[in-house]
N, CA, C and O atoms as a printed pandas DataFrame, in Angstrom:
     atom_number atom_name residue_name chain_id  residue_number  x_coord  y_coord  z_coord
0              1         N          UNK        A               1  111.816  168.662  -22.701
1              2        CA          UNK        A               1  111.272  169.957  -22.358
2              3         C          UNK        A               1  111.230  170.077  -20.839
3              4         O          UNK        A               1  110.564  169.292  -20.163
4              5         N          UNK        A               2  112.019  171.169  -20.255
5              6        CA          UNK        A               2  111.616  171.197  -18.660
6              7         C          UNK        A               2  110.597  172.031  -18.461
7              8         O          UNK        A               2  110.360  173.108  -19.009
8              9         N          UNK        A               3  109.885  171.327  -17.455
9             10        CA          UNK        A               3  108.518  171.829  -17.321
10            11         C          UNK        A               3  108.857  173.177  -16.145
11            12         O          UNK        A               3  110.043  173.377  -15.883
12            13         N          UNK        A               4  107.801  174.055  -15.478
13            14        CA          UNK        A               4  107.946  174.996  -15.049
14            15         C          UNK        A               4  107.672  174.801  -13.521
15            16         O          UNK        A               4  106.864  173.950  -13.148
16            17         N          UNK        A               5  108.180  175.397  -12.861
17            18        CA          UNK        A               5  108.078  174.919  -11.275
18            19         C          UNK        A               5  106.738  175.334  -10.916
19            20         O          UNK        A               5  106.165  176.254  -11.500
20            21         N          UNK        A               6  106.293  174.756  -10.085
21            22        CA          UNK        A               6  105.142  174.978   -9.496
22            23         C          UNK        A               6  104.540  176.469   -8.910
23            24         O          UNK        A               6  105.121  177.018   -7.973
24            25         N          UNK        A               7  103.488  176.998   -9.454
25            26        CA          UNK        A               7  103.334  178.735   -9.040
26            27         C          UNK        A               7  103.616  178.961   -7.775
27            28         O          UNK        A               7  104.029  180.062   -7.410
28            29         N          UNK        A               8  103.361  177.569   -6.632
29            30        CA          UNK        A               8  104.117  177.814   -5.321
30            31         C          UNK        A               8  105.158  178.364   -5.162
31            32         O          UNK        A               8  105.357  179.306   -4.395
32            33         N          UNK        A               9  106.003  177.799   -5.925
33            34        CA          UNK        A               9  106.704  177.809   -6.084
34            35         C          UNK        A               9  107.550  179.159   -6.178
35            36         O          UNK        A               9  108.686  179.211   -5.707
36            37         N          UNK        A              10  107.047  180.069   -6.703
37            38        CA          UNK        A              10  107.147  181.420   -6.870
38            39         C          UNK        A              10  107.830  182.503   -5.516
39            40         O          UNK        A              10  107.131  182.529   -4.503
40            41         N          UNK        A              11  108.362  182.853   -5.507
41            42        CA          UNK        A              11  108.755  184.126   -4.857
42            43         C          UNK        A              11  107.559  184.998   -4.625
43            44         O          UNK        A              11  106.550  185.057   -5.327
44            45         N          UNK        A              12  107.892  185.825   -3.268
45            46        CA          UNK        A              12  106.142  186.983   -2.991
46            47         C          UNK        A              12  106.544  188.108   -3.853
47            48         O          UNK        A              12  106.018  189.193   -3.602
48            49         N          UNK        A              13  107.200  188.053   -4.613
49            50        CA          UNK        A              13  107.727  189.392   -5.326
50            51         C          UNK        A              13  107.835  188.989   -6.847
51            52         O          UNK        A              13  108.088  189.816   -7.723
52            53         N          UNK        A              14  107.561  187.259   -7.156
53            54        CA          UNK        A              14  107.438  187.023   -8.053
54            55         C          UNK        A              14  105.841  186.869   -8.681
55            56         O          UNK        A              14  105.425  187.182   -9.797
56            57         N          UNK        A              15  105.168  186.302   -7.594
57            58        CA          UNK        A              15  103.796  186.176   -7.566
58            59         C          UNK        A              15  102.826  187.578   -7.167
59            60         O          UNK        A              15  101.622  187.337   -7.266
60            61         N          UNK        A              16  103.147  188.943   -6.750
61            62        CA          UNK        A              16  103.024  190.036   -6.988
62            63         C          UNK        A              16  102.906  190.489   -8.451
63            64         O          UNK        A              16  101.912  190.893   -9.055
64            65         N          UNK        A              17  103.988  190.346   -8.807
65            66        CA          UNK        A              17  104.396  190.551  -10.147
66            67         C          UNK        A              17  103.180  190.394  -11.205
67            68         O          UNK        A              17  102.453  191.199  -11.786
68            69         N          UNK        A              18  103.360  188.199  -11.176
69            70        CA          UNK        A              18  102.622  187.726  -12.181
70            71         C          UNK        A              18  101.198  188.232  -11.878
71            72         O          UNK        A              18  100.600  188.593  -12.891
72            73         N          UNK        A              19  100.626  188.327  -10.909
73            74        CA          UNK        A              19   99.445  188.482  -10.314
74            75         C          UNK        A              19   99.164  189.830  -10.731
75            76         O          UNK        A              19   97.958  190.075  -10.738
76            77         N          UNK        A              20   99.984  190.870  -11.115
77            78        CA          UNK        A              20  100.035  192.210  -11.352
78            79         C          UNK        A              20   99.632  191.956  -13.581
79            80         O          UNK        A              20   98.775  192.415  -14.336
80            81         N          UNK        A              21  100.498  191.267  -13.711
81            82        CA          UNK        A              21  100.583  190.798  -15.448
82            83         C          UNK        A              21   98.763  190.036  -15.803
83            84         O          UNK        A              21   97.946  190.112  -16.721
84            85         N          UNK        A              22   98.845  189.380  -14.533
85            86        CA          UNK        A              22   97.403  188.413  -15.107
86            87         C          UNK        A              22   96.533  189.227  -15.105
87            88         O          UNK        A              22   95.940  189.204  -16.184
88            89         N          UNK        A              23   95.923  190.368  -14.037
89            90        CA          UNK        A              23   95.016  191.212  -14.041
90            91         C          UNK        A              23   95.003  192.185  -14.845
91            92         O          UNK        A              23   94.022  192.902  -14.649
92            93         N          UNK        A              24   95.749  192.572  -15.775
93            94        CA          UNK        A              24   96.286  193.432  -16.606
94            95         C          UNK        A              24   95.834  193.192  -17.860
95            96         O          UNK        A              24   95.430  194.037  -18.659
96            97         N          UNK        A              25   95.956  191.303  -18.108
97            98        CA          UNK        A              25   96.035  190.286  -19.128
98            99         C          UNK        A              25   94.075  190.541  -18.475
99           100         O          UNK        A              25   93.458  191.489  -18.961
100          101         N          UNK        A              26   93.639  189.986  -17.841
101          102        CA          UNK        A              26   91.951  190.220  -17.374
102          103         C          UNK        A              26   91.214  191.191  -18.967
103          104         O          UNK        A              26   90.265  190.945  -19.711
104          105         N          UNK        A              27   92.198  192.274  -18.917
105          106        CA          UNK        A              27   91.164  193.123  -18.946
106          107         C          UNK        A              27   91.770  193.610  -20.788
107          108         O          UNK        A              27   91.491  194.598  -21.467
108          109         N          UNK        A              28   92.651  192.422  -21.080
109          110        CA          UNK        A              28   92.760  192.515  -22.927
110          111         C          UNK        A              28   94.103  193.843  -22.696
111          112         O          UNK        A              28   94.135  194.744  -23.533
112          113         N          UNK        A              29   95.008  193.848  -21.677
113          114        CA          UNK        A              29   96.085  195.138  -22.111
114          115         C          UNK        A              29   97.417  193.904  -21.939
115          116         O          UNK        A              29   97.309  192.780  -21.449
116          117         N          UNK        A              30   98.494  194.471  -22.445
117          118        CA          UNK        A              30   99.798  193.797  -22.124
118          119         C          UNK        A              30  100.243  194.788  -20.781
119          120         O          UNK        A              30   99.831  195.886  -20.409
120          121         N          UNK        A              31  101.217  193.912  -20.281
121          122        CA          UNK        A              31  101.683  194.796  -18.885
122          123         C          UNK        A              31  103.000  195.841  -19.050
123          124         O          UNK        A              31  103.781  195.314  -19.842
124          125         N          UNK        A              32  103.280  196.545  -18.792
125          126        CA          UNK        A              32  104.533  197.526  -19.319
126          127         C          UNK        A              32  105.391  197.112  -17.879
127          128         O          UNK        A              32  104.852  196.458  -16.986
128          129         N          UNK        A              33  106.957  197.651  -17.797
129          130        CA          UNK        A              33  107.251  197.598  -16.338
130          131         C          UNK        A              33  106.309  198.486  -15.398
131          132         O          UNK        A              33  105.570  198.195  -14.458
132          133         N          UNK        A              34  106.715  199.974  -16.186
133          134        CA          UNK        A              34  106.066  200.698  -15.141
134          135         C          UNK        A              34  104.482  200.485  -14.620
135          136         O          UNK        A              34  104.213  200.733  -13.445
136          137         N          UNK        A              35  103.401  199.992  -15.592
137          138        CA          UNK        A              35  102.444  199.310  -15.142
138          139         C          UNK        A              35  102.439  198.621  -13.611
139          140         O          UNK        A              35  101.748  198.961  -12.650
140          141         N          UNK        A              36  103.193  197.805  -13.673
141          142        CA          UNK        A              36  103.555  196.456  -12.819
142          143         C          UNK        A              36  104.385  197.370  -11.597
143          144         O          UNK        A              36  103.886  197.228  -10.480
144          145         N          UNK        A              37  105.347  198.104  -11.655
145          146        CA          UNK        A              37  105.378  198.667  -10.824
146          147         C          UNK        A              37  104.504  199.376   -9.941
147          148         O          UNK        A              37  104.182  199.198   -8.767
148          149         N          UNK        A              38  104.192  200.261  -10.842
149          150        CA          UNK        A              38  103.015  200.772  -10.280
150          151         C          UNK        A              38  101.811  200.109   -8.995
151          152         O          UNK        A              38  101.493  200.560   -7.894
152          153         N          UNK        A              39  101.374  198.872   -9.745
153          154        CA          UNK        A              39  100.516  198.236   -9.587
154          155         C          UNK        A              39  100.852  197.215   -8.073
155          156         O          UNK        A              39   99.905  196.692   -7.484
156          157         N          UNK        A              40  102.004  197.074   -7.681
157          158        CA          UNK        A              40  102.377  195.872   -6.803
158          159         C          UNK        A              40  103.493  197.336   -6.320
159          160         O          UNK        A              40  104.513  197.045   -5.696
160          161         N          UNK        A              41  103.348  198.143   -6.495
161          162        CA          UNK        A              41  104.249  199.484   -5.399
162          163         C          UNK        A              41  106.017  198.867   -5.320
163          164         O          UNK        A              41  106.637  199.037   -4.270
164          165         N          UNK        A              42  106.561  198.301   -6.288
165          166        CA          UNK        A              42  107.871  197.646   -6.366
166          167         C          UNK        A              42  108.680  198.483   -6.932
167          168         O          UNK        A              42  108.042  199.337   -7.546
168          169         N          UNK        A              43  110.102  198.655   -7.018
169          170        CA          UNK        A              43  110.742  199.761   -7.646
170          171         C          UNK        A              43  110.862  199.065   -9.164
171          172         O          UNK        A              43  110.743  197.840   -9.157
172          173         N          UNK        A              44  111.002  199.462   -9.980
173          174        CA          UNK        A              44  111.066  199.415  -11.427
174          175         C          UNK        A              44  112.342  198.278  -11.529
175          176         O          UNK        A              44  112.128  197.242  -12.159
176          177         N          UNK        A              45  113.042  198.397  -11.194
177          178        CA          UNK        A              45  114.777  197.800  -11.220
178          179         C          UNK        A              45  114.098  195.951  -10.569
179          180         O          UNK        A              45  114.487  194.921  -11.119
180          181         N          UNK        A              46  113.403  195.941   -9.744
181          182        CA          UNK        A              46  112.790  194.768   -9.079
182          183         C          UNK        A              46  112.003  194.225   -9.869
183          184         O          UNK        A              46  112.163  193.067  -10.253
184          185         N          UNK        A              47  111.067  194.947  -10.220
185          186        CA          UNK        A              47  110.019  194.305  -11.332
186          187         C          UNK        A              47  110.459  193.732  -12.646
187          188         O          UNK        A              47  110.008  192.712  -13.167
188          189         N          UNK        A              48  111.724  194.788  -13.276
189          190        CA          UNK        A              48  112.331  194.145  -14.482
190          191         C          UNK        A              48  112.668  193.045  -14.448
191          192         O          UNK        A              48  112.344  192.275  -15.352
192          193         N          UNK        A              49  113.539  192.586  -13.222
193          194        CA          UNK        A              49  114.164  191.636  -12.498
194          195         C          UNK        A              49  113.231  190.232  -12.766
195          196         O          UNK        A              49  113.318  189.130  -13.308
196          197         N          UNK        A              50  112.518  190.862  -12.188
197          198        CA          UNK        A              50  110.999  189.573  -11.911
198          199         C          UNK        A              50  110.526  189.122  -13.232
199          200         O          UNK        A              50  110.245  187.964  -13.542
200          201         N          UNK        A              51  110.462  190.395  -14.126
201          202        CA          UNK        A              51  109.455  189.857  -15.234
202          203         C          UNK        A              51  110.254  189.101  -16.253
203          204         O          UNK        A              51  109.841  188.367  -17.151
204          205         N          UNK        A              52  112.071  189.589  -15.777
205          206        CA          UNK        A              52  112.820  188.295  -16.902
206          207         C          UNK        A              52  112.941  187.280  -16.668
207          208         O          UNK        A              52  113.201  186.415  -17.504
208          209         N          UNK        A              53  112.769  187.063  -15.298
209          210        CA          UNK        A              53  112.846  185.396  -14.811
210          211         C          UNK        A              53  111.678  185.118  -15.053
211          212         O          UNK        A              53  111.692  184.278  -15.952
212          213         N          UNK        A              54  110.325  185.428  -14.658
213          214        CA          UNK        A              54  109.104  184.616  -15.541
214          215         C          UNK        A              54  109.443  184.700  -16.550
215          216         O          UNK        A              54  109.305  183.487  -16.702
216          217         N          UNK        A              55  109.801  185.020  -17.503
217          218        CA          UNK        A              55  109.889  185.162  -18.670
218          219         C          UNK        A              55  111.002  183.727  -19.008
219          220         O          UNK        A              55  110.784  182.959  -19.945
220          221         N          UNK        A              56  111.816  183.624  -18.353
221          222        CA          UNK        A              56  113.147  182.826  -18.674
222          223         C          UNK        A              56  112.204  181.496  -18.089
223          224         O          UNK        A              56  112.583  180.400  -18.502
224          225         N          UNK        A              57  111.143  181.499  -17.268
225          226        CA          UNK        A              57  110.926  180.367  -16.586
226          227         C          UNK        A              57  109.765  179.721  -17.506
227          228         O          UNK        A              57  109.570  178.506  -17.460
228          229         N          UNK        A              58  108.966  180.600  -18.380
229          230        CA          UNK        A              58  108.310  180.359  -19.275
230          231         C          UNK        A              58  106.483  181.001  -18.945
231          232         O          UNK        A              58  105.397  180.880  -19.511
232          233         N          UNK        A              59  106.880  181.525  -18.009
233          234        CA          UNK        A              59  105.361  182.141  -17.150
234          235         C          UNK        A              59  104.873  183.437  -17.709
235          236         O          UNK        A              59  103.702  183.737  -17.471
236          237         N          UNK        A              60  105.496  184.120  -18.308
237          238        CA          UNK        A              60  105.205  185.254  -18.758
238          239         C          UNK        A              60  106.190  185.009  -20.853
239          240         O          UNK        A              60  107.131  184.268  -21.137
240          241         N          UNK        A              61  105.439  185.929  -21.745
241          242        CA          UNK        A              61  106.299  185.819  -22.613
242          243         C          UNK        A              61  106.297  187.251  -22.858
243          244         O          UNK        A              61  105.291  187.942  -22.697
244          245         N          UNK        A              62  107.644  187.785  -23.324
245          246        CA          UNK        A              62  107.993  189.085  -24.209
246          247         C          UNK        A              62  107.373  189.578  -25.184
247          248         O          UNK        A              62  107.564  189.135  -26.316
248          249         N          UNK        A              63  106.296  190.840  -24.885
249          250        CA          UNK        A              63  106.356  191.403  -26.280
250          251         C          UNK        A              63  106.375  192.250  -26.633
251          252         O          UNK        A              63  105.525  193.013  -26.174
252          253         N          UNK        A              64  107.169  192.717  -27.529
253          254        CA          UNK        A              64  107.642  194.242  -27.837
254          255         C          UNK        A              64  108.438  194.593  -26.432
255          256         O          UNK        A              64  109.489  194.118  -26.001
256          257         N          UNK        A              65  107.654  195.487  -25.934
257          258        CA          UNK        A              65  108.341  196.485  -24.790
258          259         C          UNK        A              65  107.020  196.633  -23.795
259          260         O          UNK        A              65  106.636  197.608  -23.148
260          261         N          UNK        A              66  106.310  194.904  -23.954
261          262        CA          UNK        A              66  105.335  194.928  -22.530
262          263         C          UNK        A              66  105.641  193.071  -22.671
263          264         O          UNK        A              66  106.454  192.457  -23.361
264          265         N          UNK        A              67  104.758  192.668  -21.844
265          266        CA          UNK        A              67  104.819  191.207  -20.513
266          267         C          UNK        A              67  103.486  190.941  -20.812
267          268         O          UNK        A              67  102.626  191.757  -20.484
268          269         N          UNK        A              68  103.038  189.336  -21.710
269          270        CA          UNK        A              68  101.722  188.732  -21.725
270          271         C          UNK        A              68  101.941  187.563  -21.125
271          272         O          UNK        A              68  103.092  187.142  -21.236
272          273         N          UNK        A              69  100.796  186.569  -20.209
273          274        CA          UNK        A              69  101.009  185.245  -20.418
274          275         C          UNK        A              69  101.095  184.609  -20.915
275          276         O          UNK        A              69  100.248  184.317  -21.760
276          277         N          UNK        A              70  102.668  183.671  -20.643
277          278        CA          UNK        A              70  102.776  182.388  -21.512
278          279         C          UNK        A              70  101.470  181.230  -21.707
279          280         O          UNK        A              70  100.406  181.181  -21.090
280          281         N          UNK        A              71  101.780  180.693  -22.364
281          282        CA          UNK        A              71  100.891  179.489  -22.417
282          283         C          UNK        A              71  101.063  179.063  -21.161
283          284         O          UNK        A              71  102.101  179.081  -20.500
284          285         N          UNK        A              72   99.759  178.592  -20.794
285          286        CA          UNK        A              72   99.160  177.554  -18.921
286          287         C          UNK        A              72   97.683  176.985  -19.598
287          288         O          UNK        A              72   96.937  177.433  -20.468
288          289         N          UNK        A              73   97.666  175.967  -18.878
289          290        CA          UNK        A              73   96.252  174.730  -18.995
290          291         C          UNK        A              73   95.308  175.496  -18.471
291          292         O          UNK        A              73   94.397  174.777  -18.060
292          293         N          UNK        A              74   95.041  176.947  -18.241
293          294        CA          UNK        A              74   93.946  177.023  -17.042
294          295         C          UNK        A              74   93.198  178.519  -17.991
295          296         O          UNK        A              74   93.609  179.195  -18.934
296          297         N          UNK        A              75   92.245  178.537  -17.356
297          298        CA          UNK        A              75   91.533  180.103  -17.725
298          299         C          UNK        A              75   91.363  180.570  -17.192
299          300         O          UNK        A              75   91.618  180.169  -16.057
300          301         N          UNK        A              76   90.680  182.096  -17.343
301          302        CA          UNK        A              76   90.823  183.361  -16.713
302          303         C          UNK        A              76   89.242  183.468  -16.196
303          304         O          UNK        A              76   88.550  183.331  -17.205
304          305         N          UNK        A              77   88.670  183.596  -15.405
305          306        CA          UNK        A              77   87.410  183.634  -15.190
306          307         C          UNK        A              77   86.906  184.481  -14.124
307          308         O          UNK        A              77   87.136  184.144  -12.963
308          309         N          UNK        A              78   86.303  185.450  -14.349
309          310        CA          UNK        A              78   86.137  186.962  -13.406
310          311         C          UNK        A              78   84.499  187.165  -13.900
311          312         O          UNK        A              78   83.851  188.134  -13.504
């Protein structure tokens, strides 16, 4: 199993993104693109971009026609 690179690891347009999905995930909604666009001011075409590579990287998972977090060791605490 390859494990997932380090969230450092991340791109500022990737960590926008996820950071856009987790707060989204906060509050019990799935993230849509346009959500995430919206939310991190990115053009739609960028964000798609972003949310298939988390997705391919294992950081985000697909569902339906919105973006939840994948499984991570950690919790959400606000």
């Amino acid at each position: 199993m390859n494990e997932r690179p380090d969230v450092q690891a991340l791109s500022g347009v990737d960590t926008d993104v996820y950071e856009a999905v987790s707060g989204l995930a906060v509050q019990g909604r799935r993230a849509t693109v346009a959500e995430v666009a919206h939310a991190t001011d990115l053009p739609e075409e960028t964000v798609r971009r972003s949310l298939d590579g988390l997705t391919e990287a294992g950081w985000l998972k697909a569902a339906g026609t919105a973006y939840v977090l994948g499984p991570h060791g950690w919790g959400l605490e606000y």
